[in-house]
C-alpha positions as CSV (number, residue, x, y, z in Angstrom):
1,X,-90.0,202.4,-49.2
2,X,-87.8,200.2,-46.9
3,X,-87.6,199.8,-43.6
4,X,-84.2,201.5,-41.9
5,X,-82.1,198.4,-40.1
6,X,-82.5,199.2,-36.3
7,X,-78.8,200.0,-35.4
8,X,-77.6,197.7,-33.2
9,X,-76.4,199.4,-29.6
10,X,-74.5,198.2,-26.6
11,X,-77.6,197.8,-24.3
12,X,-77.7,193.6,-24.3
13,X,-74.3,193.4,-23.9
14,X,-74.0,195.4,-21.0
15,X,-76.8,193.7,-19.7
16,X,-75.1,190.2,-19.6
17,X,-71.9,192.0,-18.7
18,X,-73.8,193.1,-15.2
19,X,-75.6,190.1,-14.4
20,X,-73.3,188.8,-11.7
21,X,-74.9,192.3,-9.8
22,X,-78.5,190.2,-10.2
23,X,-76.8,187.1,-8.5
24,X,-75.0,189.2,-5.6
25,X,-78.6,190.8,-4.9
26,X,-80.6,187.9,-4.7
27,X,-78.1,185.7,-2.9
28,X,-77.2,188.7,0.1
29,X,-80.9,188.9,0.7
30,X,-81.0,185.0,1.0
31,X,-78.0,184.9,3.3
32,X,-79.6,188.2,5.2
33,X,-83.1,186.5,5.7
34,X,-84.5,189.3,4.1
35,X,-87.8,187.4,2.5
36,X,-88.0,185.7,5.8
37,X,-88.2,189.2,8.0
38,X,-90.3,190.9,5.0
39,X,-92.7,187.3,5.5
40,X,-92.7,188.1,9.1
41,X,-93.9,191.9,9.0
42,X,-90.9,194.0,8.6
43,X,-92.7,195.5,5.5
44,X,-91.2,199.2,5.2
45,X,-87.4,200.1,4.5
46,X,-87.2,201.0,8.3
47,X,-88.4,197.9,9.2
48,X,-85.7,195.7,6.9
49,X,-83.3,198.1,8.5
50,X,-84.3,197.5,12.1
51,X,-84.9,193.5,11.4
52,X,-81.5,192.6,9.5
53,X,-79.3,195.4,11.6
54,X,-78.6,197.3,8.3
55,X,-77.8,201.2,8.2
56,X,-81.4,202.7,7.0
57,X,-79.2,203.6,3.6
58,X,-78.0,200.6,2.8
59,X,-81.8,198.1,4.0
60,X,-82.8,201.2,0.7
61,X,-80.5,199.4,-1.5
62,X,-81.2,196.7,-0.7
63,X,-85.1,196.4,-1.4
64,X,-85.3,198.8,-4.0
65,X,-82.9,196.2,-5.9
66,X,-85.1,193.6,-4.9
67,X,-87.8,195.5,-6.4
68,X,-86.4,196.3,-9.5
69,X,-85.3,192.6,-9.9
70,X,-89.1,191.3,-9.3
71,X,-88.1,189.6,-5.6
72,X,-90.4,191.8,-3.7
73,X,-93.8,194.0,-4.8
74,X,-94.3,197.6,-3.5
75,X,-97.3,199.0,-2.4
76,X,-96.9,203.0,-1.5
77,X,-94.3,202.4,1.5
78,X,-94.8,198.5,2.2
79,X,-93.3,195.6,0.5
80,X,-94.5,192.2,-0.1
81,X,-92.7,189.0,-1.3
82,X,-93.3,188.0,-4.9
83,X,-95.3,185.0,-5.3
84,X,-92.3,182.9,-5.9
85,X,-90.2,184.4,-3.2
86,X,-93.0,183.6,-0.8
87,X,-93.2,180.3,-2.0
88,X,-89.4,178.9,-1.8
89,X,-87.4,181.7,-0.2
90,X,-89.1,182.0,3.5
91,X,-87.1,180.0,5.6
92,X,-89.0,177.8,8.1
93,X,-91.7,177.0,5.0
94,X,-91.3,173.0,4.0
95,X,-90.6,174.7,0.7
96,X,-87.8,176.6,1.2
97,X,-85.0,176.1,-1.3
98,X,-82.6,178.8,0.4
99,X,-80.2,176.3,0.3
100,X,-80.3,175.8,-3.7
101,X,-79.6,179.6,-4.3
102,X,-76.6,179.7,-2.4
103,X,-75.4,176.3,-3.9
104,X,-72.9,178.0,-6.4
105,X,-71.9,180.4,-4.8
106,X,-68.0,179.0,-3.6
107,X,-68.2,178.6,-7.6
108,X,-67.9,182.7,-7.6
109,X,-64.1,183.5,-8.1
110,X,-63.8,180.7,-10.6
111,X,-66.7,182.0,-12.6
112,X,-64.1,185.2,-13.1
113,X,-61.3,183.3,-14.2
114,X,-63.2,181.5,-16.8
115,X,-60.9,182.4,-20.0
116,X,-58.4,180.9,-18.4
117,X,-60.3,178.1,-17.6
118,X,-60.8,177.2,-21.5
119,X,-57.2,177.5,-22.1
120,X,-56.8,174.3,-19.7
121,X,-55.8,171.2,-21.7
122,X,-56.0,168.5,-18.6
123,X,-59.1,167.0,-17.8
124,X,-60.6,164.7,-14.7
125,X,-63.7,162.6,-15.3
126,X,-65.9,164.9,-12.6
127,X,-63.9,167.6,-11.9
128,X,-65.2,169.3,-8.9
129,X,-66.3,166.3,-7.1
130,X,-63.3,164.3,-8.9
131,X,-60.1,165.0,-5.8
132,X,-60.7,166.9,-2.4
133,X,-64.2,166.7,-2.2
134,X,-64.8,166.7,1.7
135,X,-67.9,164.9,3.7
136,X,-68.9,168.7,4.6
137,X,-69.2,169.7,1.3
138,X,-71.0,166.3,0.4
139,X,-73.9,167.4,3.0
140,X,-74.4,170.7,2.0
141,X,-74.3,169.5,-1.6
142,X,-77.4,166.9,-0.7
143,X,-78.8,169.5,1.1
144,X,-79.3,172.1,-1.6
145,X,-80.6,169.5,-3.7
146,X,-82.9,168.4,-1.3
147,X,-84.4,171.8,-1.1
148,X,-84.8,172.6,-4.6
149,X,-86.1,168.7,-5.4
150,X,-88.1,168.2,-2.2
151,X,-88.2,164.5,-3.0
152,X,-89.2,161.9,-0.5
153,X,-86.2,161.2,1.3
154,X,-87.7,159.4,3.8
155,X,-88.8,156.6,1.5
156,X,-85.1,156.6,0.2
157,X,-82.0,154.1,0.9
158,X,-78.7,154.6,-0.6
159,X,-76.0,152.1,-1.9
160,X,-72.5,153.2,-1.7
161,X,-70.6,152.8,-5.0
162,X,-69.4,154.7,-8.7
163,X,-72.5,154.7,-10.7
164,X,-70.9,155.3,-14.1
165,X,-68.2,151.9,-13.1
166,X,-70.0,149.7,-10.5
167,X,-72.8,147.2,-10.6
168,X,-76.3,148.8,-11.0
169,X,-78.7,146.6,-8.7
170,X,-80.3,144.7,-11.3
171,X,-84.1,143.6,-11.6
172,X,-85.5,147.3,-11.3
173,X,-88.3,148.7,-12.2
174,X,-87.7,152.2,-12.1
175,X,-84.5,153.9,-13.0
176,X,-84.5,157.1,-13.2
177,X,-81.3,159.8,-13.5
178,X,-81.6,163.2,-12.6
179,X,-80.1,166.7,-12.8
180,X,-76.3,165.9,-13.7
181,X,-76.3,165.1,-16.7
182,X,-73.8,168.0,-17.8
183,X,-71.1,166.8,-15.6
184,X,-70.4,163.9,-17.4
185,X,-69.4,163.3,-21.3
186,X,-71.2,161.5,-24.2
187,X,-68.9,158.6,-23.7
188,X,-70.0,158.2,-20.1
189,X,-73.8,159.2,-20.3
190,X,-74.6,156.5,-23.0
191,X,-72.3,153.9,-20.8
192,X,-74.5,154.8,-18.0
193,X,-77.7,154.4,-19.9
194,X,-76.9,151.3,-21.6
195,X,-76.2,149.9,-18.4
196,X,-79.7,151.0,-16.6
197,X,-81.3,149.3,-19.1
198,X,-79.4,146.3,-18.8
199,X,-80.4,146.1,-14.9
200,X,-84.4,147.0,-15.6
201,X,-86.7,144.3,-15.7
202,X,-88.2,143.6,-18.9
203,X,-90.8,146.6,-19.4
204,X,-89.3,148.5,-16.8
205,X,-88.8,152.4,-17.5
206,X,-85.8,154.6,-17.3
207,X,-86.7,158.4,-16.8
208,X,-83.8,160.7,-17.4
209,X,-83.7,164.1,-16.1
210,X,-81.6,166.7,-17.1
211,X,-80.9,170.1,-18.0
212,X,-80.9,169.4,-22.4
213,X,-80.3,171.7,-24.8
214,X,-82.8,171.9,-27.7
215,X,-82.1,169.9,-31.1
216,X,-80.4,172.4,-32.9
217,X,-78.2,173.2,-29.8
218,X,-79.2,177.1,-29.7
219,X,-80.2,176.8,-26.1
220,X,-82.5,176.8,-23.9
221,X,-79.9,179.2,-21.5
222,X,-79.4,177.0,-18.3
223,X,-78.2,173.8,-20.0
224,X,-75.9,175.6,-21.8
225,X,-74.3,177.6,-19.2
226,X,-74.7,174.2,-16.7
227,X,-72.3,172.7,-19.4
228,X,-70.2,175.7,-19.3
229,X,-69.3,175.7,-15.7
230,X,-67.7,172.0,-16.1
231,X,-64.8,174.2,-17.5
232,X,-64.1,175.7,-14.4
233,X,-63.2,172.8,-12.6
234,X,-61.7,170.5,-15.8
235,X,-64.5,168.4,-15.8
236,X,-64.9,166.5,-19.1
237,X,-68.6,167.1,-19.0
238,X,-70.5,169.1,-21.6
239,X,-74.0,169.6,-22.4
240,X,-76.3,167.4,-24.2
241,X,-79.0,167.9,-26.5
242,X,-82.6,166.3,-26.6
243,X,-81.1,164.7,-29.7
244,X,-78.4,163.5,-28.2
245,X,-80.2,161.3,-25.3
246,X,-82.9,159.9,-27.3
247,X,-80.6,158.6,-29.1
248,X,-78.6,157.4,-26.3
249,X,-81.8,155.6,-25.3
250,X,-82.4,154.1,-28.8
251,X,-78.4,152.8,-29.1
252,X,-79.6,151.0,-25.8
253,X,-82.4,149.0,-26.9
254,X,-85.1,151.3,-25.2
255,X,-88.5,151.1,-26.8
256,X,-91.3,154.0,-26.7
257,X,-88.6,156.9,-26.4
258,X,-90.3,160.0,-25.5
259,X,-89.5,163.3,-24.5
260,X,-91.1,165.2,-22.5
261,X,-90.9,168.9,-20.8
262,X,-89.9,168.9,-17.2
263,X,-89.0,172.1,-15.8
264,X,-89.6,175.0,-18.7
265,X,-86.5,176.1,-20.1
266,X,-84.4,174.4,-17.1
267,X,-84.7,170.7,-17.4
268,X,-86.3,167.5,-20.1
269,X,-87.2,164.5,-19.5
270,X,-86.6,161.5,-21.8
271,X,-88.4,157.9,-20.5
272,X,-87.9,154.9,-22.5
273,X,-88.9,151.1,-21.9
274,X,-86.6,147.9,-21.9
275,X,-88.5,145.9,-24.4
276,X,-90.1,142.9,-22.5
């Protein structure tokens, strides 16, 4: 006898539909200092209400959201950060990546008016940082980035110029690009590649980071949607696959092209060697 179909119902869809209400939570308790305050003993509702200046109602809401979302633990009364939380969320911490969370966040209204987005027909080369882009915005761009990579940036100089157009300093031994590769187009990324190549030293490496979508361009969910948001600003960037970049490597010249997981499920990264 054959198993009945399970009848599909309206549960995942509503679930996506309601996600923004994940993003709201998560990014109010950021902008509150809640993980900072729960981090520095305000461990009871009454506490978060006392410590952030919330009505006793409303520090409820608050923290049983975060509970139910997996940002804080209960115990009886008390709360606790959740491993991650503690780990990047508590300002003051050299890990704290605060700044990351809250990075798309001006992106918010434009995230609403996405359908209309699609319909655009123009199209700028880096849309959001393309026209307008103010020295402010610049800083608190570095700085979210900063506090998500928590790279070295004291053993780092920078060169002023357009990447994708200008002279790459040549004789390199290292290249390595990282974390936009959706905000550019095929067109540009294999420009760009070729060019790295060009300016390493023979058996010098090129690492490129990025947020890939798999071979058969089904996912993984954060390269897509990263490639999704160039809409909203009429970027002509899309998302690439792991496909896609090795053989942008291989169209270069590059030797020994590997891929190579990153960041699970967020970010790949393909190396490759100028023969030498």
């Amino acid at each position: 006898m054959s198993t009945p179909a399970t009848r599909p119902d309206t549960t995942r869809l509503q679930r996506l539909a309601h996600s923004y209400r994940d993003s709201a939570a998560l990014m109010a308790a950021v902008e509150l200092g809640l993980f900072t305050r729960v981090a520095r003993g305000a461990e009871t509702e009454a506490a978060v209400a006392q410590a952030l200046d919330l009505t006793p109602t409303n520090a409820e809401r608050l923290v049983t959201a975060c509970v139910a979302l997996g940002l804080l633990v209960r115990d009886g009364d008390r709360v606790r950060n959740a491993p991650d939380v503690a780990r990047f969320l508590v300002e003051g911490e050299p890990t704290y990546a605060g700044p990351w969370m809250l990075f798309s966040k001006p992106d918010w209204n434009e995230w609403g008016r996405l359908a209309g987005h699609l319909g655009r027909r123009d199209a700028v080369v880096l849309g959001k940082y393309a026209h307008g882009f103010t020295v402010e915005q610049a800083r608190k761009y570095r700085e979210a980035t900063y506090s998500i990579g928590m790279g070295a940036a004291d053993r780092v100089t920078a060169q002023a110029g357009d990447f994708t157009r200008d002279p790459l300093p040549a004789g390199a031994d290292v290249v390595i690009m990282a974390s936009n590769l959706p905000q550019y187009n095929r067109e540009i990324i294999q420009t760009v590649i070729t060019r790295a190549f060009a300016a390493l030293s023979p058996g010098g490496e090129m690492h490129l980071i990025g947020e890939m979508l798999d071979d058969g361009r089904g996912g993984p969910r954060d390269p897509a949607l990263w490639g999704l948001a160039e809409a909203l600003w009429g970027s002509t960037g899309v998302a690439h696959s792991v496909a896609e970049c090795r053989a942008y490597f291989e169209r270069a010249g590059a030797r020994d092209v590997a891929v190579h997981e990153f960041v699970a499920g967020v970010l790949t990264r393909v190396t490759g060697r100028r023969p030498g």
